[in-house]
ROLO-343824 format. One record per residue: residue in three letters; x, y, z of N, C-alpha, C in turn; residue number from 1. Coordinates in Angstrom, 2 decimals. Layout:
<nuvos>
NUVO_ALA_X_Y_Z_X_Y_Z_X_Y_Z_NUM
...
</nuvos>
This chain:
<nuvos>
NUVO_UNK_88.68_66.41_105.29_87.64_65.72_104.51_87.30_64.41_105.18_1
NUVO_UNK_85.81_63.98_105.69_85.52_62.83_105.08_84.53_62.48_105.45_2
NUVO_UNK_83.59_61.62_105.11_83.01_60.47_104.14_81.55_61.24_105.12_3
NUVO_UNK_80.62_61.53_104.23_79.29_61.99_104.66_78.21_61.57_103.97_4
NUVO_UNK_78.39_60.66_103.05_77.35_60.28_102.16_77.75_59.11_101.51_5
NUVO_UNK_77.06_58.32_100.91_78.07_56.78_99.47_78.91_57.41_98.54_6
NUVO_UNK_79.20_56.65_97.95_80.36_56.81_96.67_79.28_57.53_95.78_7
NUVO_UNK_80.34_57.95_94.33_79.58_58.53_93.61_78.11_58.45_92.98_8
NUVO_UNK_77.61_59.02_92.81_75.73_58.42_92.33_76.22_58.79_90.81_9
NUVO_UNK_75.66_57.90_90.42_74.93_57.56_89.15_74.69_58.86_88.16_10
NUVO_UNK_75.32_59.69_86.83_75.25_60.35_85.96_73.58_60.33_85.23_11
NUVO_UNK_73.25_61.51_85.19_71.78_61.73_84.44_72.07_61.57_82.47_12
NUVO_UNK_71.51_61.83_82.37_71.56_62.05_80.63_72.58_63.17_80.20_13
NUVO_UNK_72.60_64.15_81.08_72.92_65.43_81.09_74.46_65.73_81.80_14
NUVO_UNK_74.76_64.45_82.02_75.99_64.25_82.95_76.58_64.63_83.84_15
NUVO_UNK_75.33_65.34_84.91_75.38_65.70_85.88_74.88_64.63_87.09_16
NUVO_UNK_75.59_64.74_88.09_75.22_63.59_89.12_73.56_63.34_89.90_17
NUVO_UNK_73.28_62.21_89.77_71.89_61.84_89.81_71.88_62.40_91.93_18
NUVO_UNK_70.91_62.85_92.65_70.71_62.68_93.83_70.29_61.69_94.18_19
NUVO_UNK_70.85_61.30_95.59_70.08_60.02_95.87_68.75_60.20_96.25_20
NUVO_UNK_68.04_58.89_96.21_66.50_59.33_96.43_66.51_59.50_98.12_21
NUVO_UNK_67.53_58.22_98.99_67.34_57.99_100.34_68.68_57.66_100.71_22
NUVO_UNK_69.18_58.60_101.69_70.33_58.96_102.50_70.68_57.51_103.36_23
NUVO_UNK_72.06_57.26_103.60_72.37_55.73_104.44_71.91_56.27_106.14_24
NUVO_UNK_71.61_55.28_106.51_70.89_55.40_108.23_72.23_56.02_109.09_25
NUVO_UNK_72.10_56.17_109.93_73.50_57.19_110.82_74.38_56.03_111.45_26
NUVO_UNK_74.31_54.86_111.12_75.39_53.58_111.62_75.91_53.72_110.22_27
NUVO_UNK_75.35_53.76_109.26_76.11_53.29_107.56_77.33_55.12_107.58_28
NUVO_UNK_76.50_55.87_108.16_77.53_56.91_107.81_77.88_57.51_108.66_29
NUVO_UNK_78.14_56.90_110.42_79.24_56.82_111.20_80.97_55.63_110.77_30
NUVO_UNK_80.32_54.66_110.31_81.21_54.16_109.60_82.14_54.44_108.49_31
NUVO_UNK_81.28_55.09_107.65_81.87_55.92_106.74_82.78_57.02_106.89_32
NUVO_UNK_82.22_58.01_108.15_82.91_58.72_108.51_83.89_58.50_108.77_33
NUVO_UNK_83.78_57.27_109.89_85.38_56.83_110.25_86.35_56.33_109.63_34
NUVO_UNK_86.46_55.93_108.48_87.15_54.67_107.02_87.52_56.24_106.47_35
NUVO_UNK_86.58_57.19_106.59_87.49_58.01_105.04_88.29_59.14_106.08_36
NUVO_UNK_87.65_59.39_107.40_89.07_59.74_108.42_90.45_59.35_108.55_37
NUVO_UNK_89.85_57.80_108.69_91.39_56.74_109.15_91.75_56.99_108.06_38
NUVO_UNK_91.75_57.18_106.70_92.11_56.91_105.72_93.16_58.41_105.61_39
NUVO_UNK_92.86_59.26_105.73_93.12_60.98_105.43_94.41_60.90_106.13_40
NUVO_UNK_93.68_60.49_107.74_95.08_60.02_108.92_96.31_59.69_108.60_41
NUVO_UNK_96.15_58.44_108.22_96.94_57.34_107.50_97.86_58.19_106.07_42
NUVO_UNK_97.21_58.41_105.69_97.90_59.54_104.15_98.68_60.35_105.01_43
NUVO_UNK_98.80_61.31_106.01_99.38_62.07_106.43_100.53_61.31_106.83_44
NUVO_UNK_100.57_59.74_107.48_101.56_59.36_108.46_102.63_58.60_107.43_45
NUVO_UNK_102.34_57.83_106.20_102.74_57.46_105.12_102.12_57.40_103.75_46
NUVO_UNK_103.36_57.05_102.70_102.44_57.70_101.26_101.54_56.72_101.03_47
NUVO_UNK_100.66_56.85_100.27_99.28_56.38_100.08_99.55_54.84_99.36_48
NUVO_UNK_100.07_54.67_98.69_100.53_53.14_97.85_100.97_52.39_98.83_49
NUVO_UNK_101.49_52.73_100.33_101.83_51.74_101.20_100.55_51.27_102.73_50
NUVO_UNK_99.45_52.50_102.14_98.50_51.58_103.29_97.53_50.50_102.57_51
NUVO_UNK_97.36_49.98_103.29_96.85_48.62_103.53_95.33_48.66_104.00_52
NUVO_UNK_94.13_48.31_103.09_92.81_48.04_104.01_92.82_48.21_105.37_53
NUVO_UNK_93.81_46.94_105.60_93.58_46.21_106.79_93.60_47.64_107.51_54
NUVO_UNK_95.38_48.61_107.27_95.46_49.38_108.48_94.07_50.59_108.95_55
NUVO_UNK_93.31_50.63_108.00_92.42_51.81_107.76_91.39_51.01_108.42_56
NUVO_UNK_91.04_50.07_108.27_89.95_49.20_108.97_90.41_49.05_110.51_57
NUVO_UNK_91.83_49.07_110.65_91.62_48.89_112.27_92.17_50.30_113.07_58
NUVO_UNK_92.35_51.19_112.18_92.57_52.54_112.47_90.62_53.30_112.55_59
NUVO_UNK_89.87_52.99_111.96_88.60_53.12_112.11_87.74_52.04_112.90_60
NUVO_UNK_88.29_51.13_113.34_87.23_50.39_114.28_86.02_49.96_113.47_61
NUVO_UNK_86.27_49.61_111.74_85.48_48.78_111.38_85.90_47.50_110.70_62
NUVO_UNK_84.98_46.64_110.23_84.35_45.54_109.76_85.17_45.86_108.15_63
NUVO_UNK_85.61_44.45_108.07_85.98_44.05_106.60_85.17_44.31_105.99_64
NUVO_UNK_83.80_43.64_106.06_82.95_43.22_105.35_81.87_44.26_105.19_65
NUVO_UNK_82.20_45.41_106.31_81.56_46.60_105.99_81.60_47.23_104.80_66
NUVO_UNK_83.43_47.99_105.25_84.10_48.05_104.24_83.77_48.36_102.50_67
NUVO_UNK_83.56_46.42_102.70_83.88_46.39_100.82_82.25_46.53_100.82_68
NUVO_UNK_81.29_46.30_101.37_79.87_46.47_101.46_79.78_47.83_100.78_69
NUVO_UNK_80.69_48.81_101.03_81.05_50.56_100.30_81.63_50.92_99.28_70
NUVO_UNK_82.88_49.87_99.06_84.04_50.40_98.38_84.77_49.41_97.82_71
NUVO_UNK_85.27_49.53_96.71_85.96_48.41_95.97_87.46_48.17_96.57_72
NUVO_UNK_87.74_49.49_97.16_89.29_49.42_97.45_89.53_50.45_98.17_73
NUVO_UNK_90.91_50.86_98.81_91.58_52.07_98.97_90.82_53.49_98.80_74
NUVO_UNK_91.41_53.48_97.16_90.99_54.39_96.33_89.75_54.72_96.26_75
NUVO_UNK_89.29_53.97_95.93_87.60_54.05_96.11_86.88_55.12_97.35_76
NUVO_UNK_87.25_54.42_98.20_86.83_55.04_99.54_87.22_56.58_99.17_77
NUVO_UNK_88.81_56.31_99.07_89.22_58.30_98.62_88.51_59.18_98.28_78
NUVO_UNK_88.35_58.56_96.97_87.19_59.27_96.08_86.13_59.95_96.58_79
NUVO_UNK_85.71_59.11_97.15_84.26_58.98_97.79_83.93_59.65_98.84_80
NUVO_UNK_85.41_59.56_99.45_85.95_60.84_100.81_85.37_62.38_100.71_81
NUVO_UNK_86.74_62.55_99.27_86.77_63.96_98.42_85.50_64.42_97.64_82
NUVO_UNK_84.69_63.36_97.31_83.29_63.74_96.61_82.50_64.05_97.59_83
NUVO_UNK_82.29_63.59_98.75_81.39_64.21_100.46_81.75_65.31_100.41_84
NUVO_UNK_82.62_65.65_100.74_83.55_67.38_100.96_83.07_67.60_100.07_85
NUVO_UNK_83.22_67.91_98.63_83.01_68.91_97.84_81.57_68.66_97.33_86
NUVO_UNK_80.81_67.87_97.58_79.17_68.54_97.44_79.30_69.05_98.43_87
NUVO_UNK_79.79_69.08_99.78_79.44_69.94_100.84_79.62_71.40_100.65_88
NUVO_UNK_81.04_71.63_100.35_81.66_72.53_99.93_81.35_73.75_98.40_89
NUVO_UNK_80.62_72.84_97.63_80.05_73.66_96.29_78.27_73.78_96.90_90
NUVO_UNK_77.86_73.39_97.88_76.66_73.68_98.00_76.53_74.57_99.08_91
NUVO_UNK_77.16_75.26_99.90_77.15_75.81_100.64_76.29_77.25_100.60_92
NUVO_UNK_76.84_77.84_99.80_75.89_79.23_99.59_74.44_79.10_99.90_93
NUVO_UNK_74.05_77.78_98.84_72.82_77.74_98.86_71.71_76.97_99.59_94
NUVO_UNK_73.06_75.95_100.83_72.24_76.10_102.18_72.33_77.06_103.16_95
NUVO_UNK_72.94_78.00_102.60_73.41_79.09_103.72_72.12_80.18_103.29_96
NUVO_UNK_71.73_80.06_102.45_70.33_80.96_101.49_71.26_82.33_101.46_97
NUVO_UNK_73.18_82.13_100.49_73.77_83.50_100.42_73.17_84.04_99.48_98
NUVO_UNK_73.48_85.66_99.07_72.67_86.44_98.03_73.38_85.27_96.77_99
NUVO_UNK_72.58_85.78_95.47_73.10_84.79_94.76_73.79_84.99_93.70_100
NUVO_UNK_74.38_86.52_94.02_75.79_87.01_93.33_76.86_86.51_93.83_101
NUVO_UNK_77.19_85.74_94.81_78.11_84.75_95.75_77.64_83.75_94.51_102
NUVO_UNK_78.75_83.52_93.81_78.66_82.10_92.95_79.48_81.22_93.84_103
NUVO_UNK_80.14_81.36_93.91_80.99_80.03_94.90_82.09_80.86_96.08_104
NUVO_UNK_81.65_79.67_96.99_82.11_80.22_98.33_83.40_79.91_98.66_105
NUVO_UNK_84.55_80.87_97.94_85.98_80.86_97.92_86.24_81.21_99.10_106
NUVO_UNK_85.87_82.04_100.30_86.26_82.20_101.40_86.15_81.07_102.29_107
NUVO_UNK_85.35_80.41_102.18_84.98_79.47_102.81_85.78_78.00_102.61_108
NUVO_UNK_86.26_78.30_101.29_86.96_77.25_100.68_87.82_77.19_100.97_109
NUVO_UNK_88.97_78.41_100.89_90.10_78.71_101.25_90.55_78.25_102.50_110
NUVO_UNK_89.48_79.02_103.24_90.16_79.12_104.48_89.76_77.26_105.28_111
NUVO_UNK_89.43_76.65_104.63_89.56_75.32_105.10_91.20_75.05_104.50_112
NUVO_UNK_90.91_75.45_103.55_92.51_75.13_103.12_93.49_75.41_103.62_113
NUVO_UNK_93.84_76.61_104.59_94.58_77.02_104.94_94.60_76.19_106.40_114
NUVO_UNK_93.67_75.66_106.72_93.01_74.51_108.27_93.90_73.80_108.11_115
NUVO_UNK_94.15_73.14_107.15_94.40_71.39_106.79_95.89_71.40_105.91_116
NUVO_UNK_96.79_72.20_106.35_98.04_72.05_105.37_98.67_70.30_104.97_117
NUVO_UNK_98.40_69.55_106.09_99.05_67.87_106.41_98.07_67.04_105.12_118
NUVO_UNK_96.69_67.84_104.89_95.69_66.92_104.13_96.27_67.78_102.67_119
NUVO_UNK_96.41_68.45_102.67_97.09_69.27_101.38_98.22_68.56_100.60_120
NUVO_UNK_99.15_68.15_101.97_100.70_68.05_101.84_100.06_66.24_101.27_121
NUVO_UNK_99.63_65.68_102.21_99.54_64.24_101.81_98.86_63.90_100.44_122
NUVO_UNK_97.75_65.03_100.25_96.94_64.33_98.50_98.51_64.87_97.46_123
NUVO_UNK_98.63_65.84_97.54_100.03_66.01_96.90_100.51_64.41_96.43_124
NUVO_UNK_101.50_64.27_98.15_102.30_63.21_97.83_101.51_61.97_97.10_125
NUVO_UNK_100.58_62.15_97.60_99.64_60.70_97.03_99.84_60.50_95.20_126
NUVO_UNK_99.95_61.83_94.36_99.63_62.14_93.42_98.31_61.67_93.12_127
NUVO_UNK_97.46_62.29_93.60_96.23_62.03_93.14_95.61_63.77_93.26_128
NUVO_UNK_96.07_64.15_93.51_95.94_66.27_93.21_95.19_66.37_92.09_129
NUVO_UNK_95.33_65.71_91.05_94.44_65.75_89.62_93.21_65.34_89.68_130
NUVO_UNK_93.10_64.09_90.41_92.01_63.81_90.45_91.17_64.39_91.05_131
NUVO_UNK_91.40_65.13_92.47_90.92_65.94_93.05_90.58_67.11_92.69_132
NUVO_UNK_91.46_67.73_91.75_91.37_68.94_91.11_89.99_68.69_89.89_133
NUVO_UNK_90.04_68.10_89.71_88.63_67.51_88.76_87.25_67.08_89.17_134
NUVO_UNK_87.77_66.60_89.86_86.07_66.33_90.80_85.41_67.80_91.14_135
NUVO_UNK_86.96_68.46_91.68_86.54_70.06_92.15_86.18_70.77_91.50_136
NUVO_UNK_86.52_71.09_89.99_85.75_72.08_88.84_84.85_71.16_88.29_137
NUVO_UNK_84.07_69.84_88.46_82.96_69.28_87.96_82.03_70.01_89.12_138
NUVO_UNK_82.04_69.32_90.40_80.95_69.81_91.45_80.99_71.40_91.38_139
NUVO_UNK_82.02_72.42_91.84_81.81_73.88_91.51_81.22_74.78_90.96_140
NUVO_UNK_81.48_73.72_89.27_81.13_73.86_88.19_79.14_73.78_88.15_141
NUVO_UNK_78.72_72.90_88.60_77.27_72.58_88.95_76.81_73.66_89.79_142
NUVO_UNK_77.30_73.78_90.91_76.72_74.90_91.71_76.74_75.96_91.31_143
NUVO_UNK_78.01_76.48_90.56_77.90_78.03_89.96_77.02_77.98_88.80_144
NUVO_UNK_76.51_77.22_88.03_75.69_77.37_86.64_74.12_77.59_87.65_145
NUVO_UNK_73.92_77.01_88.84_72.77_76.91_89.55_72.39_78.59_90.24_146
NUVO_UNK_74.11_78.70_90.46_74.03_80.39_91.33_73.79_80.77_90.15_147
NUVO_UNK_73.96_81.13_89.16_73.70_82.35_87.83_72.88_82.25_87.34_148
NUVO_UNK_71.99_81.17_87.15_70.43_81.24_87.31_69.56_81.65_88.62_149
NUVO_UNK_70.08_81.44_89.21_69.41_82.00_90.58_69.58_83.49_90.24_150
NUVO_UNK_70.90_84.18_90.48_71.41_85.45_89.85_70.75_86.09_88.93_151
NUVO_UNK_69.66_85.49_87.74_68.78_86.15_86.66_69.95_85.75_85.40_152
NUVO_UNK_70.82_85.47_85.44_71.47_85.23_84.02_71.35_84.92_83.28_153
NUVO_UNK_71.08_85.38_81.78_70.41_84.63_80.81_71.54_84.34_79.74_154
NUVO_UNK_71.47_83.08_79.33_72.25_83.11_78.67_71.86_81.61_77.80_155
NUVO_UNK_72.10_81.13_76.75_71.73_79.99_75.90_72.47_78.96_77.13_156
NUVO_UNK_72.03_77.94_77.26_72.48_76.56_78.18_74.03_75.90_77.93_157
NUVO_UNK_74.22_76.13_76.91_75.47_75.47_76.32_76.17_76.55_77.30_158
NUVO_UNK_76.00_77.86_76.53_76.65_79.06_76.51_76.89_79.38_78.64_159
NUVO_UNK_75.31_79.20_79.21_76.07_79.02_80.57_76.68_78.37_81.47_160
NUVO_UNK_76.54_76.87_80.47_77.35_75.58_81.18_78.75_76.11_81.04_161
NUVO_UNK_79.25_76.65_79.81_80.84_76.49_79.77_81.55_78.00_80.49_162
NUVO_UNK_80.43_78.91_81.16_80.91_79.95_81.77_80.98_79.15_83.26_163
NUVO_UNK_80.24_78.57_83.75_79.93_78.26_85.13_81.63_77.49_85.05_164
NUVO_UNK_82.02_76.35_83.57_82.62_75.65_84.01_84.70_76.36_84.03_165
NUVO_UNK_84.13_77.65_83.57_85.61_78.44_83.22_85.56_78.53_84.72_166
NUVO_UNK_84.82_79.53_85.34_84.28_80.14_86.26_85.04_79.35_87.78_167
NUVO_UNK_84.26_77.97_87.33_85.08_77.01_88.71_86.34_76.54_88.24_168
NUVO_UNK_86.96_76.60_86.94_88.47_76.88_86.66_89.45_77.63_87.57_169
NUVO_UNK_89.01_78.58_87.50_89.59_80.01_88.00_89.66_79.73_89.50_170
NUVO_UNK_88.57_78.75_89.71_88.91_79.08_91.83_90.17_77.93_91.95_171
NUVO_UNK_89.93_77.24_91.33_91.05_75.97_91.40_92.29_76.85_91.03_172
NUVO_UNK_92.51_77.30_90.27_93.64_78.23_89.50_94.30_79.39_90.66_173
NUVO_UNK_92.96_80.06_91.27_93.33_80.76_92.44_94.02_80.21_93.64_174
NUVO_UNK_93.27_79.11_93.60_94.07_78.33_94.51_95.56_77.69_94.63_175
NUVO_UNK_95.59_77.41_93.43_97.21_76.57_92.90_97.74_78.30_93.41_176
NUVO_UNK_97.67_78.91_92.61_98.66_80.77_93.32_99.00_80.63_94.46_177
NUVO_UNK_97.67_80.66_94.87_97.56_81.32_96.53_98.72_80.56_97.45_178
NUVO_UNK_97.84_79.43_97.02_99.04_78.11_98.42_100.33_78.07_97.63_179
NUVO_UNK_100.61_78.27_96.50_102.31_78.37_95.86_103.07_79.81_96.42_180
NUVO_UNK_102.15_80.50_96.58_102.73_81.93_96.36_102.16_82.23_98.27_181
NUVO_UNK_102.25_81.02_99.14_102.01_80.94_100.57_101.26_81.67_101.25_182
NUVO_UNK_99.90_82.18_100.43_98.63_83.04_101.63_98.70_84.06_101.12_183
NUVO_UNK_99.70_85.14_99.54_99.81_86.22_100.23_98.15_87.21_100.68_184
NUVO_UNK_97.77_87.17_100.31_96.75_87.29_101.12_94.96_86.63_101.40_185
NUVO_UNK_93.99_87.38_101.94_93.38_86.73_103.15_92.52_85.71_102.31_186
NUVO_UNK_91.83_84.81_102.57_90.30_83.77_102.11_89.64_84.83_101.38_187
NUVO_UNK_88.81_86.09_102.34_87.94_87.15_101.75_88.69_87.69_100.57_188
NUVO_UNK_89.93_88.02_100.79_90.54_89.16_99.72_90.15_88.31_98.55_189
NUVO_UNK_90.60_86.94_98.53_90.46_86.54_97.43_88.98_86.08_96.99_190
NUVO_UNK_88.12_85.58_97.63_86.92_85.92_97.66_86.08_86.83_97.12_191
NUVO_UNK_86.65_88.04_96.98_86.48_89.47_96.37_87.05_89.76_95.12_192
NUVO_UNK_88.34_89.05_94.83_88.78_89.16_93.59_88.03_88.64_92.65_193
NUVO_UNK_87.86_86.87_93.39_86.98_85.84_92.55_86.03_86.37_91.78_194
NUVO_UNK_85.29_87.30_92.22_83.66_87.65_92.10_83.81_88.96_91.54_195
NUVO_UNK_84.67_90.08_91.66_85.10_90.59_90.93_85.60_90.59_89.42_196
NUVO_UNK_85.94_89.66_89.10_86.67_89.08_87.96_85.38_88.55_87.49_197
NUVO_UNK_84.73_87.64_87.85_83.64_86.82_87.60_82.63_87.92_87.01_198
NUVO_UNK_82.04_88.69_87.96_80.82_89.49_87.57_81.48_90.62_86.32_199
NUVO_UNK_82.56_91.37_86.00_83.28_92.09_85.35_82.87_91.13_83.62_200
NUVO_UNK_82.36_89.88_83.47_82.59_89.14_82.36_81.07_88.42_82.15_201
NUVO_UNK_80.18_89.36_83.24_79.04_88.73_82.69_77.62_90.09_83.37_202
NUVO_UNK_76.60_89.86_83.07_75.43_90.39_83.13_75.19_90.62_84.04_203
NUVO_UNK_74.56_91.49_84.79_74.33_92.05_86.42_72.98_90.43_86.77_204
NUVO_UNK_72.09_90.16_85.67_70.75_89.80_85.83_69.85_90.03_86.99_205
NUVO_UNK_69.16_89.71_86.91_67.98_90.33_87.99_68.32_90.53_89.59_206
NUVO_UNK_69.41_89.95_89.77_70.02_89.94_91.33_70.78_91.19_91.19_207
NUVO_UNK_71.58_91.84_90.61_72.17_93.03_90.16_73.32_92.16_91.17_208
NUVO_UNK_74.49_93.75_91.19_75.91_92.73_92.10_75.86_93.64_92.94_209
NUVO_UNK_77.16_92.95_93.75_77.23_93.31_95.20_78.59_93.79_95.77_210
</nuvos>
């Protein structure tokens, strides 16, 4: 993970995250990049309560004053890390233009996961896994209510907000298994289950399944 965009934007009425109107210039988010790298780095080499600004600022080759110009703190930046990744990560399908019975791209997910065991092992130790785990069924959660309308799904709004939000439950849930129970098997397999399980509990709609 890291840093491809600002910290969190701003909640609508609807309490879904506002888009920005205008993206930071490619110096604001080469910098960025590098602060929520050094930062990931740094988590891997010791636990997270013992780095220091300073070391992340001179492990990234930036500016103090950049910096807090971004982020209130540490943490902050984290956040802000893990929120880049996972709009990246929950929007994927639908820059990829996948069919739009693919509600969320568990293969794709996975198998980053399976990339990065040291970034796994360190949010762990960090104890901040919760927080992460939450950000992850909020954003998921958005993209899959977006795939099942795309999909033809009809369903009252309430009624498809809280399926989309079971829905990105379950990949988080798949996930806690998978990496406890060490890979037993592939990104796709489970990929297939996901969507299996998923479509088995709801309406073919106009996309029919796949």
């Amino acid at each position: 993970m890291s840093g491809k965009a600002s910290g969190k934007p701003p909640a609508d009425s609807a309490g879904r995250l506002a888009v920005p109107a205008q993206r930071p210039d490619a110096r604001v988010l080469r910098s960025r990049d590098a602060l929520g790298d050094a930062l990931i780095a740094l988590m891997q080499e010791q636990p997270f309560d013992c780095i220091t600004v300073q070391q992340v600022l001179d492990r990234a080759g930036v500016s103090r004053s950049t910096f807090y110009s971004h982020y209130r703190d540490k943490g902050d930046l984290f956040l802000s890390d893990v929120e880049d990744f996972l709009e990246l990560m929950s929007g994927l399908l639908t820059r990829r233009n996948a069919p739009p019975t693919r509600l969320a791209p568990v293969e794709e997910f996975f198998s980053h996961l399976a990339d990065v065991p040291g970034v796994r092992a360190a949010i762990d130790a960090s104890g901040k896994g919760h927080d992460v785990r939450e950000l992850g069924v909020g954003y998921f959660a958005r993209s899959i209510e977006e795939r099942l309308r795309l999909a033809g799904v009809e369903a009252p709004a309430a009624e498809l907000r809280a399926t989309a939000h079971a829905l990105a439950g379950s990949v988080f849930s798949l996930m806690d298994w998978w990496i406890r129970s060490n890979q037993p098997i592939t990104p796709k397999a489970v990929d297939v289950l996901f969507h299996r399980m998923a479509w088995s509990g709801l309406p073919a709609g106009r996309a029919g399944r796949s």
